[in-house]
C-alpha positions as CSV (number, residue, x, y, z in Angstrom):
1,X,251.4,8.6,116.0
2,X,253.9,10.9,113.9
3,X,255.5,13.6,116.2
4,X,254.1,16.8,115.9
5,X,255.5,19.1,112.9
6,X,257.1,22.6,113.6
7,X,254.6,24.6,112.0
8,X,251.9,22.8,114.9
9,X,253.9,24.0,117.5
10,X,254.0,27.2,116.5
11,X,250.5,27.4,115.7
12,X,249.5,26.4,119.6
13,X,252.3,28.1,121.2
14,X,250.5,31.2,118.9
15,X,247.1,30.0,120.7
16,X,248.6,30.4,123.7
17,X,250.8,33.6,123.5
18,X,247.2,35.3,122.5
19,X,245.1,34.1,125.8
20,X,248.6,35.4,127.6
21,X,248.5,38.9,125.8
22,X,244.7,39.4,126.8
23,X,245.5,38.2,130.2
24,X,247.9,40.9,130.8
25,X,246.1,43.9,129.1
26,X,243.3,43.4,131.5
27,X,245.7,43.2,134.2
28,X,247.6,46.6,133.3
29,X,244.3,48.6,132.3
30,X,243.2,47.4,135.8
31,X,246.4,48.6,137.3
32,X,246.2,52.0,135.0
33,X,242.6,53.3,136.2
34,X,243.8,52.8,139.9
35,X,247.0,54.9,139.1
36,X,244.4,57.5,137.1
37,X,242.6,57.5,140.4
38,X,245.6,58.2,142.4
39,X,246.2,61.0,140.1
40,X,243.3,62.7,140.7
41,X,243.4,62.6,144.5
42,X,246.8,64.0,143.8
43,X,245.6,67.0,141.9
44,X,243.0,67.7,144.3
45,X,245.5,67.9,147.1
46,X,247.3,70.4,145.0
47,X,250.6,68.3,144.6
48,X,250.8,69.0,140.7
49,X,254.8,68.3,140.3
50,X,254.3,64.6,142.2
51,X,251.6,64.2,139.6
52,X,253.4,65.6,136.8
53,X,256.1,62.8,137.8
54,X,253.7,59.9,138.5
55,X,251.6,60.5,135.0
56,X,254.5,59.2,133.2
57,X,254.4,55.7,134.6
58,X,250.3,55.4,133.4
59,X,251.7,57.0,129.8
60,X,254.4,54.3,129.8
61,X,251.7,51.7,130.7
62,X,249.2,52.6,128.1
63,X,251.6,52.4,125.4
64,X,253.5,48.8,126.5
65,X,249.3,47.7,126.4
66,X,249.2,49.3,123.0
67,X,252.2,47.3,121.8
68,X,250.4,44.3,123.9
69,X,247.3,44.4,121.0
70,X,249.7,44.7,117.5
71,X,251.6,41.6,118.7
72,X,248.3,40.1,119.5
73,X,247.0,41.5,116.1
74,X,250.3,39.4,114.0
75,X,249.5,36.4,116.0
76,X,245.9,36.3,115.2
77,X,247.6,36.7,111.3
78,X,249.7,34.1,111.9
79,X,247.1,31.9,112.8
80,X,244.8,32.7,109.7
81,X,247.9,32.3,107.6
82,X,249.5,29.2,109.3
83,X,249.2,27.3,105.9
84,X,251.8,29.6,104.3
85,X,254.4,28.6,106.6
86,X,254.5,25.3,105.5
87,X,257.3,26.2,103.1
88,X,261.1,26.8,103.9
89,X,261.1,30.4,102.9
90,X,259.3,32.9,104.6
91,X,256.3,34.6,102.6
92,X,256.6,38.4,101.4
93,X,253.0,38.5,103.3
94,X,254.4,37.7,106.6
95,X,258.1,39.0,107.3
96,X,256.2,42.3,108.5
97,X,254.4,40.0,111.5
98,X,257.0,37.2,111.9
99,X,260.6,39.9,111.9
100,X,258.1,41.7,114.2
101,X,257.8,39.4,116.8
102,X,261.0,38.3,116.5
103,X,262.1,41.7,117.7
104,X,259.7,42.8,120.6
105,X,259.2,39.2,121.7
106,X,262.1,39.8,124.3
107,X,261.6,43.4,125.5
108,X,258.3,42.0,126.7
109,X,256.9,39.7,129.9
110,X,255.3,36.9,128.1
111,X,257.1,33.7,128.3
112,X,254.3,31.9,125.7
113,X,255.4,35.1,123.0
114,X,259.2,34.2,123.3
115,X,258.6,30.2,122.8
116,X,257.1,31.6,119.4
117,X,260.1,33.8,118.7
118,X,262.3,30.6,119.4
119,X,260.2,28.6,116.4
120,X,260.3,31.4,114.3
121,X,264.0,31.1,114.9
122,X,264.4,27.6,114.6
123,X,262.4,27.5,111.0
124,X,263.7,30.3,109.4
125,X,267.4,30.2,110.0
126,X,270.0,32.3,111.8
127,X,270.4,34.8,109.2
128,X,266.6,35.4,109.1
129,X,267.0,35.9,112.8
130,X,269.9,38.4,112.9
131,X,268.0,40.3,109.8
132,X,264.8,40.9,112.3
133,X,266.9,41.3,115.6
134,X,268.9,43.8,113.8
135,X,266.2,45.5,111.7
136,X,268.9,45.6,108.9
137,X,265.9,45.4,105.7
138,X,263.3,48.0,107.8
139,X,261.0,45.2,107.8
140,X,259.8,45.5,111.8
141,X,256.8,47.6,111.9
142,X,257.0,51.3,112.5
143,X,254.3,50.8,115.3
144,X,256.4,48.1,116.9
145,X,259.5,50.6,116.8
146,X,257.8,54.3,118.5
147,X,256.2,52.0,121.1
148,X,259.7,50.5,122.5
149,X,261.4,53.5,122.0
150,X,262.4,54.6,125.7
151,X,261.7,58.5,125.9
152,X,260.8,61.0,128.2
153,X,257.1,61.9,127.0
154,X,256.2,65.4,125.4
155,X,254.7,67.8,127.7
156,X,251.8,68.6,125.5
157,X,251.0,64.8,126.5
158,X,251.6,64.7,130.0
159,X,249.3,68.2,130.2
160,X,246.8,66.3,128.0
161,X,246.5,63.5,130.4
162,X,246.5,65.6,133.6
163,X,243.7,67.3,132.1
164,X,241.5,64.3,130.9
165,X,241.9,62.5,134.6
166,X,240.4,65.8,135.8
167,X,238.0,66.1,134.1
168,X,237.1,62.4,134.9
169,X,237.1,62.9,138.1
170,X,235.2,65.8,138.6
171,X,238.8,68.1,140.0
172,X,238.9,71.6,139.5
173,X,242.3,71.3,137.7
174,X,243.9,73.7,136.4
175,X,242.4,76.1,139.1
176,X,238.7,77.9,138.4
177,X,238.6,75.9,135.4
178,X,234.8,74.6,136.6
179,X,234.4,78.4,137.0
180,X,235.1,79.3,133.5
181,X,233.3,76.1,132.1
182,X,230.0,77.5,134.6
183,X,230.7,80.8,133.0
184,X,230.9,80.2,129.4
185,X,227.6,77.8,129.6
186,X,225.4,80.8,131.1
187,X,227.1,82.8,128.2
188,X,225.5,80.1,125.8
189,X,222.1,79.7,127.5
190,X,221.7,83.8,127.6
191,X,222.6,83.4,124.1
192,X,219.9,81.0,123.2
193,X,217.5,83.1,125.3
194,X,218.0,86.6,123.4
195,X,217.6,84.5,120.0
196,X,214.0,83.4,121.3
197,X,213.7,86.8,122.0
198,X,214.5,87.6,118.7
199,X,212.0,84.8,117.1
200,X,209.1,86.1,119.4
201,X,209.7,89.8,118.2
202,X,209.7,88.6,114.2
203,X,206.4,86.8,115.1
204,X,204.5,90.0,116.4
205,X,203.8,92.9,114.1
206,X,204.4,97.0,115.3
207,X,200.5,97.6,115.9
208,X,200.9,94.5,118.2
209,X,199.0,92.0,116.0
210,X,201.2,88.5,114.7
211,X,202.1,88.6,111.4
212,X,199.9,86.4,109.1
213,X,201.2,83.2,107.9
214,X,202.7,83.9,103.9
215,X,201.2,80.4,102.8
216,X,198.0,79.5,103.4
217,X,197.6,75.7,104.5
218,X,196.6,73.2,101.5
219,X,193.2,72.5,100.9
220,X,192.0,68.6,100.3
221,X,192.1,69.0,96.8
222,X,196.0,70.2,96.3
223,X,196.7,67.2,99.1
224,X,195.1,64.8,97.1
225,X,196.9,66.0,93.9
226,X,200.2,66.2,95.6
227,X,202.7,63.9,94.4
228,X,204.0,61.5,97.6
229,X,207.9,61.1,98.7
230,X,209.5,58.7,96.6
231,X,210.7,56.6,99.9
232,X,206.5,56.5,100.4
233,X,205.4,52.8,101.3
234,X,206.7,49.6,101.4
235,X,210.0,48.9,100.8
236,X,211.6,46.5,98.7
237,X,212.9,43.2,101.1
238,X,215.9,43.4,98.5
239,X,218.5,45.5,99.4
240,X,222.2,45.8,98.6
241,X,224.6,46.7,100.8
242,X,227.5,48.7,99.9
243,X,231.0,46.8,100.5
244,X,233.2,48.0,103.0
245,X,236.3,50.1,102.4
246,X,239.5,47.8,102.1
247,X,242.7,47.9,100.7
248,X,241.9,46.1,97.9
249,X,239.3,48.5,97.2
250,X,239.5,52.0,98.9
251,X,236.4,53.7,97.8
252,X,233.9,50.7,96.9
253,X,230.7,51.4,94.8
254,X,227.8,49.4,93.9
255,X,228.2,48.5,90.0
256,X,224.7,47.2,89.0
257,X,224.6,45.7,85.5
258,X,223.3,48.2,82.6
259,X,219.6,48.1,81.2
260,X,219.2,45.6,78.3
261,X,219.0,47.1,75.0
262,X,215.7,46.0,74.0
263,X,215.6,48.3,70.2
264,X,215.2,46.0,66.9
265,X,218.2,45.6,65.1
266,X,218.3,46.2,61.7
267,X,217.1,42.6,60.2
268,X,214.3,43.5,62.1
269,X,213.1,46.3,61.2
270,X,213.8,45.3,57.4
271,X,211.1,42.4,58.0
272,X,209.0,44.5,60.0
273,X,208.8,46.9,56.6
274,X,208.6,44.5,53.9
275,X,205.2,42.8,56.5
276,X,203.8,46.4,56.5
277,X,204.0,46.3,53.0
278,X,202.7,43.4,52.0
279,X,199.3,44.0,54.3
280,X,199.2,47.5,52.8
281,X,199.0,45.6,49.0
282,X,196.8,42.8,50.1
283,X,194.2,45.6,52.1
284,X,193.9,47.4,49.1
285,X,193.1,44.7,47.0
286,X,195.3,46.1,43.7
287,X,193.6,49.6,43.7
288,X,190.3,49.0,45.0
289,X,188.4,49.5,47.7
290,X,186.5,46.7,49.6
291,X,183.3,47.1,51.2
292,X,183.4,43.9,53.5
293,X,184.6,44.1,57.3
294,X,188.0,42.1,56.5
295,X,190.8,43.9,55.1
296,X,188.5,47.3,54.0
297,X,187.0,50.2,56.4
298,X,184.4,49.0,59.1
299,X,180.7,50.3,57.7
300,X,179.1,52.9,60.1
301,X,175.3,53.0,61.1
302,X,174.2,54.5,57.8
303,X,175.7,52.1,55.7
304,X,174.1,49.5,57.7
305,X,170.5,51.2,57.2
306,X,171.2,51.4,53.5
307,X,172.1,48.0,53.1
308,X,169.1,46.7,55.4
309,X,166.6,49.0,53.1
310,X,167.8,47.7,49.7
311,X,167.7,43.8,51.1
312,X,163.9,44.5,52.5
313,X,163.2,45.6,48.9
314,X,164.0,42.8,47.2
């Protein structure tokens, strides 16, 4: 049995780096909603600054599990691409995933994700290697890049996340927020209640009496004239469905084929004529007029008498 080939390596040790990468995003969005829980507790109790600080480690988690699903995304590509690596030189379609991986493969945890780095390595050459460590072409993804990028987070986002655990949770943070929320849904229902108000007072006339209806319901004779919806009945069990929007084809629409042109061209409408005419000389029998059934005018009643009294004389 031949020793397996580099390329069938890489494609298990892909297989393998994917189960890994779920593994841990579980693991971490786990870890994540008990640290949201701690937060809240923490807001509850009022310590705001040790929750400011704490917040940062969940936004630092949530963004090492988004990074987690784009490498998982390029080794799914890999996989459905594997037959493009069979070549020495690495595919335009792939240096975006491969230089990719290459790059993050060791600022992550998972030991499956670096044996693919080391493949990649190994096929594609040392100066393919340096090229993605180095990121000297800009072909590592943008994506990749902002999500390793070590930073303090903006405090737009840390407020934004402090605000969505509360409300989560059910804590009053910031303070008599639940009270303005309470007060501005009363405001809406009292709204609602003075436009019934409103509808009720249209309805009824000065003198006290309603207002009379300004159409007058349909009699059975305009219903049975009325013309039905056009989406009335059975539908058709053929139906097209309108392709997707891809980057092939941003904004896809249904092309159905044109109606046939079904009008005679003009041979036929030349023979058509020249028939018409010849039926017109042959009915008229040179200039006069037939009396029989065929080719003339079909007698009426009177005729018929006439012709039945001039036979019974003779």
């Amino acid at each position: 049995m031949p020793p397996p080939t580099l390329t069938q390596k890489l494609k298990v040790q892909l297989k393998l780096s994917i189960s890994r990468l779920r593994m841990v995003q579980q693991k971490d969005d786990a870890i994540s909603k008990q640290q949201r829980r701690e937060m809240a507790q923490l807001l509850d109790k009022g310590k705001e600054e040790s929750a400011r600080i704490r917040v940062e480690n969940i936004i630092r988690s949530d963004i090492i599990i988004e990074l987690l699903e784009i490498l998982e995304l390029y080794c799914e590509l890999l996989i459905a691409r594997i037959g493009l690596m069979e070549s020495k030189d690495c595919d335009p379609g792939l240096e975006e995933p491969v230089k990719s991986i290459i790059y993050a493969a060791p600022r992550t945890e998972i030991k499956e994700l670096q044996q693919v780095r080391a493949l990649l390595m190994e096929k594609y050459g040392k100066d393919f290697a340096l090229q993605a460590v180095e990121n000297s072409d800009g072909k590592v993804a943008e994506r990749v890049l902002s999500r390793l990028r070590v930073e303090p987070p903006k405090e737009t986002l840390v407020k934004a996340y402090l605000e969505e655990i509360a409300r989560t949770y059910g804590v009053d943070w910031p303070k008599g927020r639940h009270a303005a929320e309470a007060a501005a849904g009363r405001g809406g229902e009292e709204e609602g209640d003075e436009d019934d108000e409103d509808d009720e007072d249209d309805d009824d006339a000065p003198g006290g009496q309603k207002v009379k209806n300004l159409e007058a319901p349909l009699s059975t004779d305009e219903l049975s004239r009325a013309t039905p919806p056009r989406d009335f009945g059975p539908k058709s069990p053929v139906s097209i469905t309108p392709q997707g929007p891809s980057t092939d084809n941003v904004s896809p629409k249904v092309k159905l084929p044109a109606p046939l042109n079904l009008k005679p061209g003009p041979k036929v409408k030349k023979a058509s004529t020249s028939e018409g005419k010849s039926k017109a000389v042959d009915s008229g029998g040179g200039g006069k007029e037939s009396n029989g059934p065929v080719g003339g005018k079909i007698p009426d009643v009177d005729d018929l008498q006439k012709r039945f009294a001039a036979l019974s004389r003779k």
